[in-house]
C-alpha positions in Angstrom: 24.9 -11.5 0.8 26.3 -9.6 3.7 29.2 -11.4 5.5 28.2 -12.3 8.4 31.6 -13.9 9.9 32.1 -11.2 12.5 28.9 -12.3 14.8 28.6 -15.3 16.9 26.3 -18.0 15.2 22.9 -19.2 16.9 22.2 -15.7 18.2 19.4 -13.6 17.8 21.6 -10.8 16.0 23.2 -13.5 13.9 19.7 -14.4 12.5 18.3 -10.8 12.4 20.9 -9.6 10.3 20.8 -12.4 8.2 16.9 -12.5 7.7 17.4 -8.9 7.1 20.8 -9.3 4.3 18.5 -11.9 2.7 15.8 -10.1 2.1 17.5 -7.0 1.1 19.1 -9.7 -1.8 15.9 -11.2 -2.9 14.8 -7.6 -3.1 17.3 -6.1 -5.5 17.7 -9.7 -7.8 13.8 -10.2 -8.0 12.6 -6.3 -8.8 16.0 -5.4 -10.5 16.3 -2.5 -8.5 19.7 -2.3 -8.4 20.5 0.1 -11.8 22.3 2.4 -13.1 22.0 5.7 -14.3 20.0 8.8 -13.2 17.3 7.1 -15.1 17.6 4.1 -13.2 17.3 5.9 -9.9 13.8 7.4 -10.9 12.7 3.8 -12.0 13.7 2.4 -8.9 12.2 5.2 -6.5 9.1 4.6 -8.6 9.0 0.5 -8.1 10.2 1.0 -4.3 6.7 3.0 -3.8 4.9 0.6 -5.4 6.4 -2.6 -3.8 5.8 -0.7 -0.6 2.8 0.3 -0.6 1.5 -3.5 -1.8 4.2 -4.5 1.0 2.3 -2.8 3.4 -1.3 -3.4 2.8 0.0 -7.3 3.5 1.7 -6.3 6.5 -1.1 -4.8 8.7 -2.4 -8.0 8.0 0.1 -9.2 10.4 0.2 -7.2 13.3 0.0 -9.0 15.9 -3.2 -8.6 18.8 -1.3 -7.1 21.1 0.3 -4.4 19.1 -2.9 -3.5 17.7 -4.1 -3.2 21.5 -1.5 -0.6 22.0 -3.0 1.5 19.4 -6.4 0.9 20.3 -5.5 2.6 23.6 -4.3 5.3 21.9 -7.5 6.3 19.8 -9.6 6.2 23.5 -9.9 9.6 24.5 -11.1 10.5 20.7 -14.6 9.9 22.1 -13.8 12.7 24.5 -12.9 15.4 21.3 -15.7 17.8 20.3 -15.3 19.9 17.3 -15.0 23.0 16.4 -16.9 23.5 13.2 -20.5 24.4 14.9 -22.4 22.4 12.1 -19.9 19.3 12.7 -20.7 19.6 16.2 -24.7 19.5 15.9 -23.8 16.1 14.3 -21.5 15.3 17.1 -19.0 14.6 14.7 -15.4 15.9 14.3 -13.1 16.5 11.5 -10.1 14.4 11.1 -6.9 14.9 9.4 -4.7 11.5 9.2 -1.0 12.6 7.5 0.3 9.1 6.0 -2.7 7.0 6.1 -0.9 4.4 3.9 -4.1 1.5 3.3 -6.1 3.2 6.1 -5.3 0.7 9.0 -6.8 3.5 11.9 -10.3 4.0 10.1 -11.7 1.2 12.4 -10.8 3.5 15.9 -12.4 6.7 14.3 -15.9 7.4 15.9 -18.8 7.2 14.0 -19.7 10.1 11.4 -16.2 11.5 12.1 -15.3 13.8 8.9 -11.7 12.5 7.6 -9.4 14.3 5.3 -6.1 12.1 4.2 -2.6 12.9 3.0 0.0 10.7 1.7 2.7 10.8 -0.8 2.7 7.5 -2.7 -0.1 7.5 -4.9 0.0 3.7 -5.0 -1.3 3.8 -1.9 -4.9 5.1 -2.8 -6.2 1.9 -4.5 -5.8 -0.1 -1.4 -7.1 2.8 0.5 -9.8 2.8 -1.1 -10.8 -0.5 -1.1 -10.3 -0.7 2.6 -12.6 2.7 2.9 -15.6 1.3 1.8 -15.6 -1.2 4.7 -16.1 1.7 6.6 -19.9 4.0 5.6 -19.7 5.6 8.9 -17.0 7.5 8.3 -17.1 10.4 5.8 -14.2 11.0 3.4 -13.9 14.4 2.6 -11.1 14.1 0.3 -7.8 12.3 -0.4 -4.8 14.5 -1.4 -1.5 13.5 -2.6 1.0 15.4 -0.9 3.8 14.9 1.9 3.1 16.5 5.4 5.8 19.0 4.7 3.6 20.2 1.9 0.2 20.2 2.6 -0.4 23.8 2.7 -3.8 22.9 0.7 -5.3 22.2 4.0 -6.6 25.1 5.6 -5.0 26.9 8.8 -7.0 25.9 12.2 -9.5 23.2 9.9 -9.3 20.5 12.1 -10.2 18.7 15.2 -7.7 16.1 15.1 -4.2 14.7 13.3 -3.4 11.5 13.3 -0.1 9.8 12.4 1.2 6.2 12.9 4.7 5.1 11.9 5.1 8.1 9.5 7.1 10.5 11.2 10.4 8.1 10.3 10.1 8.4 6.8 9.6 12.3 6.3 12.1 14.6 5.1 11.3 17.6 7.8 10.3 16.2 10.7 10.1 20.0 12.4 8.1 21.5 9.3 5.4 18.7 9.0 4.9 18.5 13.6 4.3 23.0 12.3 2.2 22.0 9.7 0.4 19.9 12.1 -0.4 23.0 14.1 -1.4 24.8 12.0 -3.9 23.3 10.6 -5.3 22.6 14.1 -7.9 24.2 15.5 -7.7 25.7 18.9 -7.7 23.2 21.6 -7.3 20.3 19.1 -5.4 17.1 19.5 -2.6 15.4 17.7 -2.6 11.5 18.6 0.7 9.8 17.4 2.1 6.3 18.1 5.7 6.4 16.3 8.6 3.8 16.0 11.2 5.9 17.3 15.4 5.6 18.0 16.1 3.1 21.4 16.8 5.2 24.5 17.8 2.5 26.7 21.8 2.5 25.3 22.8 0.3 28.4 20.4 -2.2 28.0 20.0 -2.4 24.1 23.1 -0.6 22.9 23.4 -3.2 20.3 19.4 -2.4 19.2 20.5 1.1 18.9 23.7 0.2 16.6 22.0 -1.5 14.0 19.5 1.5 14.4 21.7 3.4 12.8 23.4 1.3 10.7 20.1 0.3 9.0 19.0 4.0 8.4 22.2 5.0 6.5 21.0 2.9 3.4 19.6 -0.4 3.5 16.2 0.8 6.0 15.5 3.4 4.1 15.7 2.0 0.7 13.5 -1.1 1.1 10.7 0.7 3.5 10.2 4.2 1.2 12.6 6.6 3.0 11.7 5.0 7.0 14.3 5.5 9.0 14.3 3.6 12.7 17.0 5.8 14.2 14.7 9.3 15.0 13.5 10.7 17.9 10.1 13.1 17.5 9.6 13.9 20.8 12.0 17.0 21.0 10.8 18.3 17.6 6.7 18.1 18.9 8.3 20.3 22.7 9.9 22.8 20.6 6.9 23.7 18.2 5.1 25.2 21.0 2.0 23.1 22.0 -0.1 23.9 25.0 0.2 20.3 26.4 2.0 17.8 25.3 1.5 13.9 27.2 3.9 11.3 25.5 5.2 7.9 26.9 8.0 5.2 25.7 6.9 1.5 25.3 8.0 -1.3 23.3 6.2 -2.6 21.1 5.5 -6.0 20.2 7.1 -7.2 16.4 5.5 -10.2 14.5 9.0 -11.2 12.7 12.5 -11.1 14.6 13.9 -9.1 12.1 11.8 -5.9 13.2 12.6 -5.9 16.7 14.6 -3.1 15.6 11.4 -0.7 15.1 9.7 -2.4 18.9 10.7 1.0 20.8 7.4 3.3 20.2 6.9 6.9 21.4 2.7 7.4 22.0 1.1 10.1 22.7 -1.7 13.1 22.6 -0.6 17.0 22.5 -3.4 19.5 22.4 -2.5 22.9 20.2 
């Protein structure tokens, strides 16, 4: 367990970090993650993207009301998109490309008929995806591709109406190459809707938010949650790929345990290429 002697007791750091140190044990004693050897690295890479993805189809379970309301909000002006496929639009449908879908938790703000293309890299995630898809006929699955957002050259150049991630631009390994690969694959006058847990900007007023930011995200973060780190910043990468607009604001977000108050600042937003 981590020693916790250097914090004041009956304080909400106190018992983040050690909801936080005690999970991380349970973790590592109940999965035996903790090996060694290169062999034991690809066995426990393999059972941290499986744990995860069960982890989270039981955590959207948990979001609280008001935090989905947030990304409710978000999905609004979808309504307003028109495609720009010419047979998609006779159908007043659109074509929708979500990078990270995870069990599909935003399939219930997609408008009716919309066309959806998916991408994630943990292939444990498709059973639950699946399961949760067919409480949703109205929407069409085109296809489901295993692949990270860096790497999804498979998808064609200007193919879509709209990209959607949620919480997935922390764990990627090139934020700048997949926000490129978004525009690509973006049709003219498309939109890129994006709610992301993102680094605290307010250092005076949460300073000691942002330390354990980055103290999470050298190790212990990213290891449990599949590569998320809660210390990055996307906004400067989605200004510097070139965008026509690009409307973004910072919130906090509401967390249902203490321990996650680290991931309650949120950059959300929609861009248009």
């Amino acid at each position: 367990m981590i020693s916790l002697d250097f914090l004041p007791k009956e304080t909400v750091i106190y018992e983040n970090i050690r909801q936080a140190s005690s999970v991380i044990k349970d973790y590592a004693e109940n999965r035996k993650e903790v090996v060694y050897g290169g062999l034991g690295i690809a066995v426990g890479v393999l059972i941290t993207a499986k744990f995860f993805a069960w982890l989270n189809s039981k955590a959207v379970q948990m979001k609280k009301e008001d935090y989905e309301q947030l990304r409710k909000e978000l999905f609004v002006p979808l309504a307003e998109v028109k495609s720009h496929d010419p047979e998609l639009l006779k159908e007043n449908s659109i074509r929708i490309l979500e990078i990270g879908v995870g069990v599909g938790s935003n399939l219930t703000h997609y408008p009716d008929g919309s066309h959806l293309i998916v991408v994630d890299p943990n292939p444990y995630f498709e059973k639950y995806y699946n399961e949760n898809r067919a409480n949703f006929p109205n929407i069409k699955s085109e296809s489901v591709i295993v692949a990270t957002g860096e790497d999804m050259d498979m998808v064609k150049s200007e193919s879509v109406d709209v990209v959607v991630t949620t919480a997935v631009l922390c764990s990627v390994k090139d934020m700048a190459k997949v926000i490129s690969q978004i525009k690509r694959v973006l049709a003219p006058g498309g939109k890129y809707f994006f709610m992301e847990h993102i680094r605290e900007w307010d250092q005076e007023k949460h300073g000691m938010r942002l330390f354990f930011q980055r103290a999470l995200s050298l190790f212990f973060w990213p290891f449990m949650f599949d590569g998320c780190h809660v210390n990055r910043d996307p906004l400067p990468a989605i200004n510097a790929v070139g965008f026509s607009d690009v409307k973004a604001e910072h919130l906090y977000a509401p967390m249902p345990f203490a321990v996650l108050q680290v991931c309650s600042p949120h950059l959300r937003g929609v861009v248009t290429k």
